[in-house]
N, C-alpha and C positions, 0 to 999 in steps of 0.2 A: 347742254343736252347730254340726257346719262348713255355712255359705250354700249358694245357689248357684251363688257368685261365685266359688267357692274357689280358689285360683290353684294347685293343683296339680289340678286336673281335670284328664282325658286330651282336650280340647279346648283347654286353654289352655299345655297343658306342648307339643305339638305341631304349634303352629301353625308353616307355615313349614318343617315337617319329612315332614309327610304330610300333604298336604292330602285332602280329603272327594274332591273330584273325582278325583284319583289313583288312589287307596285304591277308591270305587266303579268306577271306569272300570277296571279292574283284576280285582276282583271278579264284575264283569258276564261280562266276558268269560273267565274263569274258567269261571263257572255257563254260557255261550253253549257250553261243551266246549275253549277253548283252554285246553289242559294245562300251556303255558309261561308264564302270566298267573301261577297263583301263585309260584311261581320268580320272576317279576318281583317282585309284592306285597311278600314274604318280606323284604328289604333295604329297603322300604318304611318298615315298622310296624317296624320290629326294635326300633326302639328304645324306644317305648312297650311291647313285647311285655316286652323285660327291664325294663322298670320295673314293668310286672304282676307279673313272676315275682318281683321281688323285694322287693314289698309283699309277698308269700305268703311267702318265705324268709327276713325279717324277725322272723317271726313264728313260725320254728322252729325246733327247739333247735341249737347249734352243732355241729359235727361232723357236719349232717345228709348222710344219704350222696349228696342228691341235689342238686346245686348249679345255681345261676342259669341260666348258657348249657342245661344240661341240662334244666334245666323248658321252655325257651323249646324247646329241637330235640324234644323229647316230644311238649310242646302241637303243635307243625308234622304230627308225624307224627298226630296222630291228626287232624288239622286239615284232611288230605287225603281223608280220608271223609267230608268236609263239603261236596263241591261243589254238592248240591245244595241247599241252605240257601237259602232267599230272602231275602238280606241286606237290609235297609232301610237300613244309611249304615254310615259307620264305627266310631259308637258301637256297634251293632249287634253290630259285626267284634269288637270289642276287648270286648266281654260277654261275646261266645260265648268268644275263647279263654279269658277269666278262668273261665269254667265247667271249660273243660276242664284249667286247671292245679286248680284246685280238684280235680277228680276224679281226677286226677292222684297229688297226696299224699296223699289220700284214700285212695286202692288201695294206695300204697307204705306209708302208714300201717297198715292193716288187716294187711296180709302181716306186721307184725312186731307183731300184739299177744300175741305170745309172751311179750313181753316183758310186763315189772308195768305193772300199770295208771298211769296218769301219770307214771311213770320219764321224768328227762330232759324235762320241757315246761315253757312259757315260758305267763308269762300274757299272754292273749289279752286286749286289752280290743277294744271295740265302738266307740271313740270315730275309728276312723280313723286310728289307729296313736298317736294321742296318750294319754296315763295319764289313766285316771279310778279314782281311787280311792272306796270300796271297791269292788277287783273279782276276780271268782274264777278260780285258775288253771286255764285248762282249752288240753287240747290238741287238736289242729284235727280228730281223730274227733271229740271229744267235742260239739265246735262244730258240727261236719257231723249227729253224731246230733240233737243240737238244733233247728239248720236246719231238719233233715227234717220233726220235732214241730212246727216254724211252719207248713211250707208244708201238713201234713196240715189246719191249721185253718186258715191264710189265704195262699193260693199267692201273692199280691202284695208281700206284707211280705216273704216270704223272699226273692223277686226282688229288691224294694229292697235288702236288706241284701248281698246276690249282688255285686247291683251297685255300689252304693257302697262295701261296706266290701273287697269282692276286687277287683274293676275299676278301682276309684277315677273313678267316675264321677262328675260333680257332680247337684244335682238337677236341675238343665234336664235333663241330658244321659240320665240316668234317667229323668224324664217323659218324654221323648220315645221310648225305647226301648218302653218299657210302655204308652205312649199316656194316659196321664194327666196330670190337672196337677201344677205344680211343688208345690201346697198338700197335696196328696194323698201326692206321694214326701214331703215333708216331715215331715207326720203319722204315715204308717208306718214310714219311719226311727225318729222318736222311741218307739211303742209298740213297735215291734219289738225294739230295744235293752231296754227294760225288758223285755220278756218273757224274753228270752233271757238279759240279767243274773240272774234268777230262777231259769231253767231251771237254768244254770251253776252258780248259786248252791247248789242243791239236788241237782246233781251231784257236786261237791266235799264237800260236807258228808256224803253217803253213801260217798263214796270214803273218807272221811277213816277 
């Protein structure tokens, strides 16, 4: 299981590239009603924005119709009916869009379950893009209906996994978003992963 050291967190991939103060001071004035601040922002984040999108596209099948630059100009556009959001820092900033690419291929997902059930998917693991076997293949509806089944029983854990496993947030940087300690993100990381390995687990085996 990844620390909270991990050196590809979006605080330590970024440093030097967006700093906090930028990123806020940006966003501030954003939400104050200057309309040109996200416009600024935008070439800010970009680059962490495509390393979001492409933990997400990583993770699904080839040929998918909807490619990297695309996820990130999506997430932007619906990202503009966000001004009023009361950011608390840049972890904050880079949570919300990972929400929104999630909900993203999520919708683009759904629109084609015309298609057979798991046709074309790529196994998901939970480990943070790395292989844990055994693990069951499931495609990222199946994942988001699972999610859902977590946050109906513990709205925290789903966030943890929101955040770490889409975000790529580390646990500092996830404590701090949810206001918890680092022991706590730690703890739900871990049961959340086993729940939903389970969940998956008992999805596949009915698909089968």
């Amino acid at each position: 299981m990844a620390d909270g050291n991990k050196s590809g967190a979006v605080g330590d991939r970024t440093t030097g590239a967006s700093s906090s103060h930028e990123v806020m001071h940006l966003l501030r004035a954003w939400k104050g009603g200057d309309e040109h601040a996200l416009q600024r922002l935008i070439p800010v984040v970009y680059p962490e924005l495509r390393r979001i999108a492409q933990r997400y596209m990583s993770r699904e099948r080839s040929g998918h119709t909807l490619q990297t630059t695309a996820l990130v100009h999506e997430a932007y556009l619906r990202l503009v009916d966000l001004q009023e959001v009361n950011w608390q820092d840049r972890s904050h900033f880079f949570a919300i869009c990972a929400r929104l690419m999630r909900r993203i291929l999520i919708d683009l997902a759904r629109s084609k379950r015309y298609q057979k059930r798991g046709a074309g998917t790529t196994c998901i693991c939970l480990e943070e893009g790395r292989a844990m076997n055994p693990q069951p293949p499931a495609d990222i509806v199946a994942l988001d209906e699972a999610l859902k089944a977590l946050a109906a029983l513990d709205p925290r854990k789903e966030q943890v996994v929101e955040l770490r496993f889409f975000g790529g947030l580390s646990v500092k940087e996830t404590a701090h978003v949810i206001r918890v300690s680092n022991e706590t993100v730690m703890r739900d990381w871990r049961l959340a992963k086993t729940w939903l390995w389970r969940e998956l687990s008992q999805e596949n085996s009915h698909g089968a």
